[in-house]
C-alpha positions, 0 to 999 in steps of 0.5 A: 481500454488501458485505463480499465486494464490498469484499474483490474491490475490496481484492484488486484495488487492492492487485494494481494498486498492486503491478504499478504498482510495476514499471511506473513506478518511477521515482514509487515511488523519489522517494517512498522517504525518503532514510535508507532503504537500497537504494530500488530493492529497497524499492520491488521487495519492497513491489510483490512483496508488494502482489500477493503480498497482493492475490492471497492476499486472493482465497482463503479459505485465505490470506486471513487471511495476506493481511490481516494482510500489508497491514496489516504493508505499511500500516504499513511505508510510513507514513514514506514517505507522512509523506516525501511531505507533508513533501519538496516533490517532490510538488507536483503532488499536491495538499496536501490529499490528502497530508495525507488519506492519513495518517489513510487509512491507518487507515481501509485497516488497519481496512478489511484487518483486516476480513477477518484472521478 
């Protein structure tokens, strides 16, 4: 039952931060590293592929798929999350929890892994 909760809270957050890619943009695009090409379509096809992933999580038949996608995500935006401890554009957030997100980022791939059987 915890495992089917855990997998709706997944789906939901991950369908929430997709849509929040299109919604505020202009966050999304201060925290695309500078060497990165093209930082609006970054943002675009991580946003796609957050929902994308959020909804697949929902459906036994893509579920696995889904999974395996955000670890794929998670691990493809860890410089992203490493760029925002280290820019300085991001003083309003907290250092603590910039630097809690790195090791977080473990924690949500096991958490997604879970659910690749």
């Amino acid at each position: 039952m915890l495992l089917k909760i855990a997998l709706y809270a997944m789906a939901a957050f991950y369908t929430y931060a997709g849509v929040a890619h299109f919604r505020n943009p202009k966050f999304f695009l201060k925290i695309v590293p500078p060497w990165l090409p093209y930082p609006q379509l970054m943002v675009d096809l991580s946003g796609i592929a957050e929902i994308v992933c959020g909804i697949g999580l929902l459906f036994p038949q893509t579920r696995p798929w889904a999974a395996w996608g955000i670890i794929a995500l998670l691990i493809t935006v860890f410089p992203a999350n490493v760029y925002m401890l280290t820019s300085g554009k991001f003083s309003s957030i907290p250092e603590w929890f910039l630097w809690l997100r790195l090791p977080l980022q473990a924690v949500l791939i096991w958490w997604a892994w879970l659910y690749t059987k």
